[in-house]
N, C-alpha and C positions, 0 to 999 in steps of 0.2 A: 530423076534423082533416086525416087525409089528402088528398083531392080538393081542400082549399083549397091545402094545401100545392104541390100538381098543377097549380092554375088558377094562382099567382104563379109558378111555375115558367114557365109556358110564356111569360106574359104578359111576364116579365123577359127573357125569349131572344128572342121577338119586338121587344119594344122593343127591348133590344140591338141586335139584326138589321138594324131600320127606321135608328137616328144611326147606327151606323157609319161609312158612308161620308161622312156631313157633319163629320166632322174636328174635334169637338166640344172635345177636348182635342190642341192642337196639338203633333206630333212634329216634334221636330227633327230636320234629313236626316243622314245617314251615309254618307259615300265611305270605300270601300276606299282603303288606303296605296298608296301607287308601288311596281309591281314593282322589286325594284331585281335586277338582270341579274350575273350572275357575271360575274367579268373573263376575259379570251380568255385570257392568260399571266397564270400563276403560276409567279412564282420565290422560290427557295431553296436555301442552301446547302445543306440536308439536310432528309429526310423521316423520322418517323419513324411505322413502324406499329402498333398500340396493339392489346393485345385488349378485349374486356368488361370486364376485370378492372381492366384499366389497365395491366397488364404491357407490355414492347416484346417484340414477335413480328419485327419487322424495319425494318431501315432501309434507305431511299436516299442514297447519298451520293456525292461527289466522291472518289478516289484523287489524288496529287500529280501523278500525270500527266495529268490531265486527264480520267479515263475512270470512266463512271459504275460502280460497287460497287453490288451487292443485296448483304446479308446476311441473313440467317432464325436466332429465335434458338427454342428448345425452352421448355418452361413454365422450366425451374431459368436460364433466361438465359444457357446455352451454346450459342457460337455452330454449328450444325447445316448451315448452307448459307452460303459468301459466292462471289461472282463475281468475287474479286478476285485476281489472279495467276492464272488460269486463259484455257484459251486459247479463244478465239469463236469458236461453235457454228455456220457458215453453213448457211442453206438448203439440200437438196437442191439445190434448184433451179440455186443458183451455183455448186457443187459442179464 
């Protein structure tokens, strides 16, 4: 039983083998979708930054004068760092 077993094996791979490329069962084509391209600007009034968790860890935002706010908040959502009323930090360089 086995070697018969043996000889349809091989005889089934080679047939296989021999149609394949004559397209015996016709596929239909498949194109990839349109890269669709990020936008150069993005805007918003505010950004907010999220952990894993889904906690906020920090935002970007606008102050009323006009001048952009980092804040950083800690796991419990106290705030830990903000950039706002503090005074900027220049370069060395401009220094």
């Amino acid at each position: 039983m086995k070697p018969l077993s043996v000889t349809f094996s091989i005889a089934a791979g080679l047939l296989g083998g021999t149609i394949a490329p004559y397209n015996i069962f016709r596929a239909t084509s498949v194109h990839a979708q349109a890269q669709v391209l990020a936008p150069k600007m993005l805007e918003a009034g505010a950004f907010r930054l999220v952990n894993e968790a889904g906690h906020m860890a920090g935002t970007i935002t606008i102050n009323a004068a006009g001048s952009g706010v980092i804040t950083m908040f800690d796991a419990d959502g106290k705030v830990i760092f903000t950039s706002d009323n503090k005074p900027i930090i220049k370069p060395a360089a401009e220094r």
